[in-house]
N, C-alpha and C positions, 0 to 999 in steps of 0.2 A: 320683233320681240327683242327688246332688249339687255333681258335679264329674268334668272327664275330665280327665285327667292325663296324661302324657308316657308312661306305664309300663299303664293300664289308665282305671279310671273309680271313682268311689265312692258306694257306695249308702247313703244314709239308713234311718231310721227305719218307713219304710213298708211296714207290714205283707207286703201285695201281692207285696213282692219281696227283703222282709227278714223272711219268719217265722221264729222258734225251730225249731232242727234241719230246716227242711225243705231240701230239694237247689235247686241252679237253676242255666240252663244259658244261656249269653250268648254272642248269637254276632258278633265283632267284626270291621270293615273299616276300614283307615288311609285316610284319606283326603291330606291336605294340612296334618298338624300343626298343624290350627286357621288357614291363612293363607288369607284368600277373595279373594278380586278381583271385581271387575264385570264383565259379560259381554253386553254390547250386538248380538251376530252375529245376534239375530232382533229381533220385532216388541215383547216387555218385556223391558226388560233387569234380566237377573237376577244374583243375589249366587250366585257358585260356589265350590266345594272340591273340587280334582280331584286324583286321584294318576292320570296318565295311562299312564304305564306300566302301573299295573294296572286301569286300564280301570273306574276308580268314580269318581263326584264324584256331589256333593250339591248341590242349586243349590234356592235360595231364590229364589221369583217374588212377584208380586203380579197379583189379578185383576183385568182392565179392563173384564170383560163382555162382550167382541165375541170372533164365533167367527172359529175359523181361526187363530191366533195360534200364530206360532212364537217358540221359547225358546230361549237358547243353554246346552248344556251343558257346556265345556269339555272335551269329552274330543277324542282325534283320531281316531276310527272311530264310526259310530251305535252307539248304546245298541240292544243286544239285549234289553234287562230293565229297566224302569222301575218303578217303586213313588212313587205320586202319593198326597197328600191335602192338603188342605185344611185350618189348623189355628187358624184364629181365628175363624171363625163356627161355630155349627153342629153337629152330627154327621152328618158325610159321612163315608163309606166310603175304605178303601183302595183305589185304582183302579189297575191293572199291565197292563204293555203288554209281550207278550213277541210277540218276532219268528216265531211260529207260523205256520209255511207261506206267511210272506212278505205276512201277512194283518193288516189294522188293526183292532181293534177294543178288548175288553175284558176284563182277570178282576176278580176283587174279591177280596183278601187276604183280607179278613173274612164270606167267603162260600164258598159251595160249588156255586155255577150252572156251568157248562157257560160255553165261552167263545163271546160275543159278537160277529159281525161288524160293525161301524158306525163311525162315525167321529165322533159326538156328544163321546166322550171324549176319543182320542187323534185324532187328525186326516189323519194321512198317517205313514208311515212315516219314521223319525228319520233325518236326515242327517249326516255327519262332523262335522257344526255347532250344526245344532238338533232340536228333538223339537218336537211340533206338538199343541196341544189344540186340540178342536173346538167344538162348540156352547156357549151358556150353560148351566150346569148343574152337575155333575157336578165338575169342576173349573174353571169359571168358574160360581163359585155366586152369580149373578146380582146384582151389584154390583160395585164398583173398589174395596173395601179387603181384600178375604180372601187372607191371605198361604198359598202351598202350598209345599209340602217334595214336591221330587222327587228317590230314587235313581237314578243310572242306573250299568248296565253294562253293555261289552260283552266277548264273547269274547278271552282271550290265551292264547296258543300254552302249553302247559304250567303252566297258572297258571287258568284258569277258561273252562268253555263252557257255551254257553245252545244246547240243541235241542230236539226231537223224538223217541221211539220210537213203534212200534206195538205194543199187548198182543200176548199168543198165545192168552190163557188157560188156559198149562200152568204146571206147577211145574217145568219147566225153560224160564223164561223166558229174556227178550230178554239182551242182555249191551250195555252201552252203554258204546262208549269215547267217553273224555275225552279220554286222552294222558298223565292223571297219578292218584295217589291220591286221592282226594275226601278230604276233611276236613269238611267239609257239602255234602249236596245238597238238593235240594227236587225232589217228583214231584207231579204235578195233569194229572187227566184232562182234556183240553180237549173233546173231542166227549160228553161226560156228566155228569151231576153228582157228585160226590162231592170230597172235604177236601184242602188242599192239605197232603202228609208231609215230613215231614224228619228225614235220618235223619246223623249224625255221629260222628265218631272220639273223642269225649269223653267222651261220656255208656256207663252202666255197656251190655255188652251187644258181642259181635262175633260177625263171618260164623258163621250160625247164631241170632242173638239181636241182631240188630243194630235196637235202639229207635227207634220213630217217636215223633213230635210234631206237634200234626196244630196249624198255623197259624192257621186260624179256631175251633176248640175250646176248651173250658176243660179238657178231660179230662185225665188224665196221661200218660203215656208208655206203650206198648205194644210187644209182639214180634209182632203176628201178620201183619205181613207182611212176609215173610223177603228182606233181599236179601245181597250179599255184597260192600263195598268189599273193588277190589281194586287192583291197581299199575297200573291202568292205564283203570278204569273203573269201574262197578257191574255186578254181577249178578243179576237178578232171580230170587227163587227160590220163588214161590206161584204160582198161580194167583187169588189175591181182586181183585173188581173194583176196588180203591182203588186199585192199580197195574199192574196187566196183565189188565185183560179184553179179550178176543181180540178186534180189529177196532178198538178205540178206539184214540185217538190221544193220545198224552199227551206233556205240555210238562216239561223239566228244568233245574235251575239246578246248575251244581258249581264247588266253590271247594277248591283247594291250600290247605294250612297252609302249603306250603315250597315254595313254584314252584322247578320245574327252570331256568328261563330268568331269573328277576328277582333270585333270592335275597330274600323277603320283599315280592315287589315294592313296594319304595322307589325 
């Protein structure tokens, strides 16, 4: 990428993400028009970019190596959904902290385990203020200069929610309100293994053929596991364990193109 722009972003020369005729699918959140501020409310003070109203900011830390460390996030409600890494030492993992049954511990974007109860990564549950890493390691990858990039957001009334459903294991599954039309969601089994999906209103494919993208995968886009965006939520409609096997518990992200409450929220 070579540049974000006021209107979108522009892609260079690299193969990877600019090959001849092929498709590609980008999925974008406004944050703060590029304006960041400093944010001293926890233990490192970190560089933030919040759009508060829609409940995202981006905040830039640096690691000190002592655990227990809280961060400030800018936002005014905790972060339901967090997406961590680490990006100048190393190959660390993508590490995500979703408010799953109220419970701290871990998933891995770039993985497909089962989520983790501990507090080694995320440390405590996020407050109106700060989000909290735990041990050395993980994200305090055991020195003071490794700088990490953290997502965070949390739920808005017509505009984005982060929960829970439980499989059935039928092909008339769960039906999960949001409150509004999804424009992308993401589904991940939390008590199993398997891929984190996402499934959106842009790419070719609707209720009935509505295309996953599995997050940690290199593979391409698939229909076989049917759900149905609809005005008011998603609807499950297989039975395959990637998103409703009966009994498990599974974690979701959804996000509005056009919030009812914000108009774009800005």
């Amino acid at each position: 990428i070579t540049s974000f722009n006021t209107d979108g972003f522009t892609y260079g020369s690299e193969l990877s993400g600019n090959e001849n005729t092929s498709t590609y699918v980008a999925w974008c959140w406004r944050a703060n028009g590029g304006t960041t501020s400093s944010n001293s409310s926890g233990d490192i003070t970190s560089t933030v970019q919040a759009n508060t109203k829609s409940g995202f900011s981006i905040v830039k830390w640096t690691s000190n190596n002592t655990a227990n460390q809280d961060i400030g996030h800018g936002l005014s409600s905790a972060p339901e959904f967090i997406i961590s890494k680490p990006y100048t030492s190393g190959s660390w993992s993508w590490h995500v902290f979703h408010h799953y049954l109220g419970s701290v511990g871990n998933f891995q974007l770039n993985g497909s385990a089962a989520f983790t109860s501990s507090t080694n990564t995320y440390g405590a549950m996020p407050t109106s203020s700060v989000f909290r890493v735990g041990q050395p390691g993980n994200l305090m990858p055991n020195n003071s200069t490794t700088n990490v990039i953290s997502y965070c957001w949390h739920s808005v009334e017509g505009y984005s929610k982060f929960g829970t459903y439980v499989g059935n294991g039928n092909a008339d599954g769960p039906f999960i309100y949001t409150g509004f039309r999804p424009a992308i969601y993401f589904v991940k089994v939390a008590t199993a293994t398997n891929s984190w999906f996402t499934y959106d209103d842009k790419r070719l494919g609707y209720n009935g053929r509505n295309d996953t993208l599995s997050w940690n995968n290199t593979t391409v886009e698939d229909n076989t596991y049917q759900h149905d965006i609809v005005s008011n939520g998603f609807k499950i409609r297989d039975s395959n364990n990637a998103t409703n096997q009966s009994g498990q518990t599974y974690i979701y992200g959804a996000w509005s193109s056009v919030p009812f409450k914000y108009n774009n929220a800005r």
